[in-house]
C-alpha positions in Angstrom: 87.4 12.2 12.0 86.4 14.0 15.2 89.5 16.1 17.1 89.5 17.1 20.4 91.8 20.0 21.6 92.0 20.7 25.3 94.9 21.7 27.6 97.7 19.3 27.4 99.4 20.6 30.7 98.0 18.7 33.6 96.7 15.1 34.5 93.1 16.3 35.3 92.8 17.6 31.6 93.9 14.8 29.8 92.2 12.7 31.6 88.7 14.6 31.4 89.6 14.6 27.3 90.8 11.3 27.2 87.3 10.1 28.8 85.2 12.4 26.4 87.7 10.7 23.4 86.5 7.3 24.8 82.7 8.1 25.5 82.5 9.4 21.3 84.7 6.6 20.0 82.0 4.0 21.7 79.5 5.6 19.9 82.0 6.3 16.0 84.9 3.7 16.3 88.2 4.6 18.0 89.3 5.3 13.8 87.0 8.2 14.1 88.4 10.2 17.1 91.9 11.8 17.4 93.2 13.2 20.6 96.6 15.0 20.7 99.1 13.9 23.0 97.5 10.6 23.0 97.4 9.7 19.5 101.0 11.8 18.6 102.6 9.5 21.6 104.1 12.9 23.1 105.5 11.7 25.9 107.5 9.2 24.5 107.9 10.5 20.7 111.6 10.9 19.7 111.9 13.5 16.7 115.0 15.7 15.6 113.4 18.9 15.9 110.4 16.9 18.5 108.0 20.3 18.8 108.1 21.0 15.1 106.8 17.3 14.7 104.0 17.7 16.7 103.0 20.6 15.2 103.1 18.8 12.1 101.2 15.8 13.1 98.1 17.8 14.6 97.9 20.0 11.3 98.0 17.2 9.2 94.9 15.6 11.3 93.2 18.9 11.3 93.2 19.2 7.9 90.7 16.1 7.2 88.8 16.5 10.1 84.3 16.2 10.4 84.4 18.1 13.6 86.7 19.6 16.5 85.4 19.8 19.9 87.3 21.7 21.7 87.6 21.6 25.9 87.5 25.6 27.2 87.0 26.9 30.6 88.3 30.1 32.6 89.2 33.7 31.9 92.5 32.5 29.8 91.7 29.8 27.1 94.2 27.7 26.0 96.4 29.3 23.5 97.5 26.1 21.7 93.1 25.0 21.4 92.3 28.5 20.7 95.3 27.9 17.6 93.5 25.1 16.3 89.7 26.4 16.6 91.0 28.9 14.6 92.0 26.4 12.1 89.3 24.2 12.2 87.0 26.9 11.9 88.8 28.8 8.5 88.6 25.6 6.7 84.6 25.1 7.5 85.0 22.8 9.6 82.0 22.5 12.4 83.4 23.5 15.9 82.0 22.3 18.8 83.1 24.0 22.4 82.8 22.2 26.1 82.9 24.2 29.2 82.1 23.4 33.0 82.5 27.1 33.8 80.2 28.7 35.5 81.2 32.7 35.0 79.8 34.9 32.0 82.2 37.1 30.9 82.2 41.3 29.1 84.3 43.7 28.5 82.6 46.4 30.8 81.0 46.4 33.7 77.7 46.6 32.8 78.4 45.6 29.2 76.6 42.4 27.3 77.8 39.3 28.3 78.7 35.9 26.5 80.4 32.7 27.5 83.8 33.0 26.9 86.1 36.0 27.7 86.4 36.5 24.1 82.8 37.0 22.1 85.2 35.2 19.2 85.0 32.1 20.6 80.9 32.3 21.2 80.6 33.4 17.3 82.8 30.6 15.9 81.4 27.7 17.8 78.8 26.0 16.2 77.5 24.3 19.2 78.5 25.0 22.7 77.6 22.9 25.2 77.8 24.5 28.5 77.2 22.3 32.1 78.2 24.8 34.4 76.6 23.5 37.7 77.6 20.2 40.2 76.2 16.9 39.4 74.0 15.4 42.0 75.6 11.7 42.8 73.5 9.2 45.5 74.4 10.1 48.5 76.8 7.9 50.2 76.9 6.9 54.2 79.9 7.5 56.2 82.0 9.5 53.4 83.2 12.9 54.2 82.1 16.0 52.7 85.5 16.3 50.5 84.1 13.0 49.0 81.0 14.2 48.2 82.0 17.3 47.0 85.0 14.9 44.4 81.7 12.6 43.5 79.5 15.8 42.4 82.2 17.1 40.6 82.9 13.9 38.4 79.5 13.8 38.1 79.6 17.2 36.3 82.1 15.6 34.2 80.0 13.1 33.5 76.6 15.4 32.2 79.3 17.6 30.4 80.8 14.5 28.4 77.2 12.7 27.6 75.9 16.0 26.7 79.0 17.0 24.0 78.9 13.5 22.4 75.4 14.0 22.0 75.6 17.0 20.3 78.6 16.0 18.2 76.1 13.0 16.9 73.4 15.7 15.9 76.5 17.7 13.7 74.7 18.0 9.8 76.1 16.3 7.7 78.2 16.8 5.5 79.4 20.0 7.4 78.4 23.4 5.2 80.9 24.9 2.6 82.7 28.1 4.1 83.0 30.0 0.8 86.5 31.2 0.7 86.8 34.8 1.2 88.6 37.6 -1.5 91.4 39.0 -0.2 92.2 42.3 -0.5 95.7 43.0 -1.3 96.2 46.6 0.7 94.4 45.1 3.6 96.5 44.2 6.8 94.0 42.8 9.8 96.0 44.1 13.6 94.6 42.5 16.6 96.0 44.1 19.1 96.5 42.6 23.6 93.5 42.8 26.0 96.4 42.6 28.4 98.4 45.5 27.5 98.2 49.4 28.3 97.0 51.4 26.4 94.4 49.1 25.7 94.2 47.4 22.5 96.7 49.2 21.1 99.3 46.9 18.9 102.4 49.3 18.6 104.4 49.9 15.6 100.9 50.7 13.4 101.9 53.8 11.0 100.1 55.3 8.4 101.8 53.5 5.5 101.1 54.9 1.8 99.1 51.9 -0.2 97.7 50.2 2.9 95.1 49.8 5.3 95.0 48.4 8.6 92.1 46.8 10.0 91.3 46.1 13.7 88.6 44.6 16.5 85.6 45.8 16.7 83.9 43.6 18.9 85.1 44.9 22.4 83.3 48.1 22.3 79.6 47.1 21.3 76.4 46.2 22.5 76.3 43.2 20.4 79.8 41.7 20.5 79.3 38.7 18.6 78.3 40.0 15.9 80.6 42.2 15.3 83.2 39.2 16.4 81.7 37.8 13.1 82.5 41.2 11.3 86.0 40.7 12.6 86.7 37.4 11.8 85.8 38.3 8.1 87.7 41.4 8.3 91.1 39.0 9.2 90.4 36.8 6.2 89.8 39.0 3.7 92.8 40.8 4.4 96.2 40.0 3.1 98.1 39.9 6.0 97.1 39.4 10.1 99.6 40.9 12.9 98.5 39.9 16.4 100.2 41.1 19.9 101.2 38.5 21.6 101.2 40.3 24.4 99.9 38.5 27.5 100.9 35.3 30.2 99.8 33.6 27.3 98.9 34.4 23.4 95.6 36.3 23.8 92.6 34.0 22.3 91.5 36.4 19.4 95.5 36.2 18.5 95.8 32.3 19.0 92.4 32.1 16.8 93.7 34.2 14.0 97.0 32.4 13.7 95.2 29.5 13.3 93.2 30.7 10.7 95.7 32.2 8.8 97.9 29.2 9.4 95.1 27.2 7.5 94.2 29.6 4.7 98.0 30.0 3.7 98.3 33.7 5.0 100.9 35.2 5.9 100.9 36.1 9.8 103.4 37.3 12.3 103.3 37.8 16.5 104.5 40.7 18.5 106.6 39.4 20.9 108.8 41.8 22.8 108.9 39.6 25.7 108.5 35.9 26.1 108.8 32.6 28.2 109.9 29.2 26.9 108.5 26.2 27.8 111.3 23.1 28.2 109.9 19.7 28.0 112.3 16.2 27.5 113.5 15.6 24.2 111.7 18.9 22.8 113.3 22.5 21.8 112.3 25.2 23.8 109.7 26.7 22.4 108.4 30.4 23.4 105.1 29.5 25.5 102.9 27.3 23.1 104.2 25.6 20.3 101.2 25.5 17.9 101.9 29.4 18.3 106.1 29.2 17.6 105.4 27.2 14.4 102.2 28.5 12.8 103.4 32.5 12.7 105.4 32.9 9.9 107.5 35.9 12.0 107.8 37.3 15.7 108.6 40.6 16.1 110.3 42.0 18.7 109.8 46.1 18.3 107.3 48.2 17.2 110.0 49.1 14.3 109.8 45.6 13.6 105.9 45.7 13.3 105.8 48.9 11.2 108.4 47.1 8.7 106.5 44.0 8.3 103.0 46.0 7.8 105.0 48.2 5.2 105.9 44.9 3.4 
């Protein structure tokens, strides 16, 4: 089966998923495809605890899934599709990301640049298929240019959809093995808030007798996406991953890691000292995404709380 993750929030992206969803289940069978939101009957879905149940219904479908192809564009990814990437990508399965955006993105000025605004996305994907330019439509008489600029833009849509299902045809199969990685047991992985001050600094990290605390390396390099590589097995070979939360929403190397440690059965807790709740009918509140609320296993409010749960 073939998931596709994308921001649930607004018409235009479901739709633009929706029409991707339909364009691969032509090609597979509508068995084969899963879209959230869609396929869990969100809007309409009556549950006791009705957040928690979604949560559970995407986890179960992401842990049988061929492929994820997740929808990404702009200088704030989705925390909620960076969440199950994250997943996707711990458990070996293939991850394939679509974006219409048309901006590189670095860490410095003049530093190296890759495709999303966090090299971990470029090193996890296995394919990304990237259509950052207007599509050229016919011309029509007598329409305005606020159509034609509408028609070039569907037509975008349009190259960016053909061009993911085809490269979600050409996945190998089966998908490689990911070879599970050794933990080690006085390991704790920190990834720290690109939008915090100082920066990258998670609070609450002490030197703590017995244990060793790992962080980023990939935001100070010449080659960022390899070291986002190094980073990624840094998290999963440690016992333990803390993330700051810190941010208008859950940073995407922090969204990414909960997910992976979500899916590997590691522990993992979010520094939280401030947060919004998102309200929706018949749901709990939830604080901002609720793939985030339910796959931490703690959120910490101080930086005593973060130097207690790193001390074990």
């Amino acid at each position: 089966m073939y998931y596709i993750a994308y921001r649930l929030f607004a018409a235009h992206d479901r739709a633009l998923a929706a029409q991707l969803a339909h364009h691969l289940a032509l090609k597979l069978g509508e068995d084969q495809v899963f879209l959230p939101f869609c396929d869990t009957d969100e809007e309409d879905l009556v549950a006791d605890v009705k957040g928690r149940r979604l949560f559970e219904l995407d986890r179960e479908r992401l842990r049988s899934i061929r492929a994820l192809i997740a929808i990404v564009h702009g200088p704030s990814p989705d925390d909620g599709v960076c969440m199950e990437i994250g997943y996707a990508a711990a458990l070996g399965a293939p991850v394939i990301l679509l974006t219409t955006d048309f901006q590189d993105y670095s860490s410095a000025l003049a530093g190296p640049r890759t495709v999303f605004p966090d090299p971990l996305l470029d090193a996890l994907a296995a394919r990304i298929v990237r259509v950052p330019r207007l599509g050229t439509p016919a011309q029509q008489p007598g329409t305005s240019r606020f159509a034609n600029f509408a028609a070039r833009n569907h037509a975008q849509v349009q190259n960016a959809t053909e061009a993911c299902v085809e490269a979600a045809l050409q996945l190998p199969l089966p998908p490689p093995t990911t070879p599970v990685p050794t933990r080690d047991g006085s390991t704790v992985y920190a990834e720290p808030s690109p939008y915090t001050a100082p920066h990258y600094a998670l609070p609450g990290l002490t030197t703590t007798a017995g244990v060793t605390v790992l962080g980023p390396t990939r935001f100070a390099t010449a080659e960022p996406i390899p070291a986002a590589r190094h980073d990624w097995a840094a998290a999963l070979s440690s016992a333990r991953i803390i993330v700051d939360g810190s941010g208008p929403e859950t940073p995407p190397g922090a969204a990414l890691l909960i997910g992976a440690a979500c899916a590997t059965g590691r522990p993992v807790a979010a520094y939280l000292p401030r947060s919004t709740y998102t309200h929706a009918a018949g749901r709990e509140p939830n604080h901002r995404n609720l793939m985030i609320q339910y796959g931490v296993d703690a959120a910490l409010r101080s930086a005593d709380e973060v130097t207690a749960w790193i001390s074990g």
